[in-house]
C-alpha positions, 0 to 999 in steps of 0.5 A, spaced: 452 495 456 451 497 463 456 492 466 461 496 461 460 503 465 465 501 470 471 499 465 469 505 461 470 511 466 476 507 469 479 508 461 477 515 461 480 517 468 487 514 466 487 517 459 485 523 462 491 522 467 496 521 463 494 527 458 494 532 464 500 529 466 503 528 459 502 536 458 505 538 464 497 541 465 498 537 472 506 538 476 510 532 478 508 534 485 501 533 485 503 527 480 507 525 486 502 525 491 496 522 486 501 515 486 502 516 492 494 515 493 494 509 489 499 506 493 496 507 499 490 504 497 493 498 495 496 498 502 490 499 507 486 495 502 491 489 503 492 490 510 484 490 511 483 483 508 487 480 515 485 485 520 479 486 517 476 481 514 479 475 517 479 479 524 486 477 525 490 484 528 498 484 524 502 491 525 508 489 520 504 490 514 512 495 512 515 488 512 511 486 505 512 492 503 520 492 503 520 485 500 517 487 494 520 493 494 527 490 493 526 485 489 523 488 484 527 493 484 534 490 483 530 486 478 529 491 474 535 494 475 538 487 473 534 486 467 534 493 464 539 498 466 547 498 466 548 498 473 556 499 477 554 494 481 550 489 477 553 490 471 551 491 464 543 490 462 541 483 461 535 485 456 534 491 452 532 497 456 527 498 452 523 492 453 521 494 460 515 497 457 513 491 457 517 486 461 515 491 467 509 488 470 512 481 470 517 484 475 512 487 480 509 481 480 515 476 481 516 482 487 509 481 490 509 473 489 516 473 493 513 478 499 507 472 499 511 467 500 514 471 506 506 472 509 507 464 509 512 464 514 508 470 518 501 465 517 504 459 520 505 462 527 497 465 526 495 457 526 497 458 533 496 465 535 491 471 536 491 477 537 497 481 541 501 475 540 501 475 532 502 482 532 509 481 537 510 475 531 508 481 525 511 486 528 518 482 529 517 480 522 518 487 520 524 489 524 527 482 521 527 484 513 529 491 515 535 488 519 536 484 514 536 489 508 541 494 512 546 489 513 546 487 506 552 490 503 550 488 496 543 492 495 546 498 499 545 495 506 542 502 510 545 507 505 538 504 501 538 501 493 538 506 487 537 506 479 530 504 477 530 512 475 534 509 468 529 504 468 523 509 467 527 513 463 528 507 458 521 507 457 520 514 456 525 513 451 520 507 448 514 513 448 515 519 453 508 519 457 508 519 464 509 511 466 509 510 473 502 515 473 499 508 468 503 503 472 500 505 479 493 506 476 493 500 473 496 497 480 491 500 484 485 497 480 487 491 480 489 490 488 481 492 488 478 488 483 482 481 486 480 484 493 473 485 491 473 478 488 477 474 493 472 476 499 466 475 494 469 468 493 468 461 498 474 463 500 472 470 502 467 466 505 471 462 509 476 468 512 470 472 514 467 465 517 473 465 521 472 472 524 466 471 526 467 465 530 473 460 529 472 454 532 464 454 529 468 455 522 472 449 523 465 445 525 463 447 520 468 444 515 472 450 513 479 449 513 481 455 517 489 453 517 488 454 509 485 460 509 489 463 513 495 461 509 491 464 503 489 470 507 496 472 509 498 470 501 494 475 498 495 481 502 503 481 503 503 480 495 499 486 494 502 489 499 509 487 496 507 490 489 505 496 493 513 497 496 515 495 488 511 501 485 513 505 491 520 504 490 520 505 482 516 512 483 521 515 488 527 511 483 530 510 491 528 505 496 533 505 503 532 500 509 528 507 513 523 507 508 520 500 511 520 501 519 514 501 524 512 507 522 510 505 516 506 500 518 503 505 523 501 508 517 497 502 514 493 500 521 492 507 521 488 508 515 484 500 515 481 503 522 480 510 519 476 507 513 472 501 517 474 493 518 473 489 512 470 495 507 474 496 501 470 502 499 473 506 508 480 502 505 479 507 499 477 513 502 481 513 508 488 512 503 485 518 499 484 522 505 490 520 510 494 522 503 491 529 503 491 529 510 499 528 510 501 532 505 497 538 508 500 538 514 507 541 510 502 548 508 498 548 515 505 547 519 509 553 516 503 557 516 501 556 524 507 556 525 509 564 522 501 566 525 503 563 533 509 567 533 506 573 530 501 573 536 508 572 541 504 565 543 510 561 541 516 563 544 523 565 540 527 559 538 521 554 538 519 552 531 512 548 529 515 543 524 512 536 521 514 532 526 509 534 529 503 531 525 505 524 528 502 527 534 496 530 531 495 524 526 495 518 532 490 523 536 485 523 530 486 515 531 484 516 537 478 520 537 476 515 532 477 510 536 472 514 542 467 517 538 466 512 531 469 506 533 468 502 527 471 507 522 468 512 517 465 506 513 464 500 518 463 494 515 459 496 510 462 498 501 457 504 498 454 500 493 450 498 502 450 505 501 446 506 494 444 499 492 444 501 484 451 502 484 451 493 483 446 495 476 454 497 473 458 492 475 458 485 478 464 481 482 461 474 481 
């Protein structure tokens, strides 16, 4: 009964979810920014099984994202919702209540088999050169998808608004609020299993010393290939919720900027803990979203007290100043981020008593 408790306070925290949600007690902003939480989570935790169980150092995580944002998304747009370009649905718009969670996946097992053409050059390369070779990789899907016409090219693809509207129409609860629930604890429960597993072993062997693993008979090509798999998948399934929640997906949702912001928050968490990728996701979402209050507020007060000249307004632009500044500071003053390599059941052993990954 003790190895339920886990499960049956996740269940309580989606039926409360939904039902704050389903009677408007909680609006759709704050609906917004908690999916974007867990589509945060779902991206740093993916990111930080490369950089940080595996010691490799990616920085076109975005890339991923983009792929399974648009598979997905023209996938569901094709299957279930009447479309100028793509024509009539080819199942009945009701069925994607069911058939939704396929879609996410075949959107993230495409984004994996794109990680394979990024893991193969990790064979030969660490360091700075896989981040040039990741880093291009992005600006590759995104150049791509901009010249593509028949998804919308830089104008960007819509129309998974008809989708989640079809399923409202099966039962009108808040879907996208289930289905980014249920994506964010499967991304952790496959991470947490995977580093827990011989496989998890191996990439965690290959951050310690490469050369010794291999010695040691790990096959490190393999666990590189299945390192990088995994974590583009995941991340892929994170742009397909990512595109489904804002019913909108254009080439400049997926620059490098959106990368930044994953490299951001594995190294604010900690390398190689899932418990810093979680708190740094929640915490960078709060921080980001914050910052739209605090700027206008400081801005009227700077003015009011004549520090700032007339005509000069601080705007968002400027938490891009602020958030690799904090980056920064962390890097001088807690290097290893918020958790280090440690998770919170490190931290109070008798958590392990309410759930068990092996």
């Amino acid at each position: 009964m003790r190895k339920l408790t886990v499960p049956i306070l996740l269940t309580m925290l989606l039926v409360g979810l939904g039902w704050i949600s389903y009677n408007e007690d909680l609006n759709l902003y704050w609906q917004s920014v908690i999916m974007f939480m867990g589509i945060n989570i779902m991206m740093s935790s993916s990111l930080n099984i490369v950089n940080g169980y595996m010691g490799e150092f990616a920085c076109g995580h975005a890339g991923f994202m983009a792929v399974g944002a648009y598979v997905s998304s023209i996938l569901s747009v094709w299957l279930f919702a009447n479309d100028r370009v793509l024509g009539a649905a080819v199942l009945p718009p009701e069925s994607s209540v069911f058939l939704f969670p396929v879609v996410l996946l075949i959107g993230g097992i495409v984004a994996s088999f794109f990680g394979l053409l990024v893991a193969i050059p990790s064979f030969k390369t660490r360091g700075d050169y896989l981040a040039i070779i990741t880093i291009a990789a992005n600006y590759i899907v995104k150049s791509t998808i901009e010249n593509v016409d028949a998804v919308g090219g830089a104008r960007g693809f819509m129309g998974m608004g008809k989708v989640i509207s079809a399923m409202e129409k099966v039962a009108e609860i808040p879907w996208m609020m289930i289905w980014v629930f249920v994506g964010t604890i499967f991304t952790i429960v496959i991470i947490r299993r995977f580093v827990t597993s011989t496989y998890g072993k191996g990439i965690i062997a290959i951050n310690q010393d490469e050369i010794a693993a291999e010695i040691m008979s790990v096959n490190t090509n393999k666990m590189k290939i299945i390192a990088f798999m995994l974590s583009a998948g995941l991340a892929g399934m994170a742009g397909a919720l990512f595109a489904h929640v804002l019913g909108y997906v254009n080439p400049g949702s997926f620059t490098i900027m959106k990368s930044t912001e994953a490299l951001v928050m594995v190294y604010l968490g900690g390398m190689g803990s899932l418990t810093g990728s979680v708190l740094s996701a929640i915490l960078f979402t709060v921080m980001m979203e914050g910052f739209r209050f605090v700027f206008p507020v400081l801005n009227d007060s700077l003015h009011y007290i004549n520090l700032l000249p007339d005509g000069y307004d601080i705007t968002q632009v400027w938490k891009w100043v602020l958030i690799p500044l904090l980056l920064v500071l962390l890097m001088q003053f807690r290097p290893e981020g918020i958790m280090g390599n440690r998770e919170l059941s490190d931290i109070f052993p008798k958590l392990k008593r309410f759930y068990s990954f092996k």
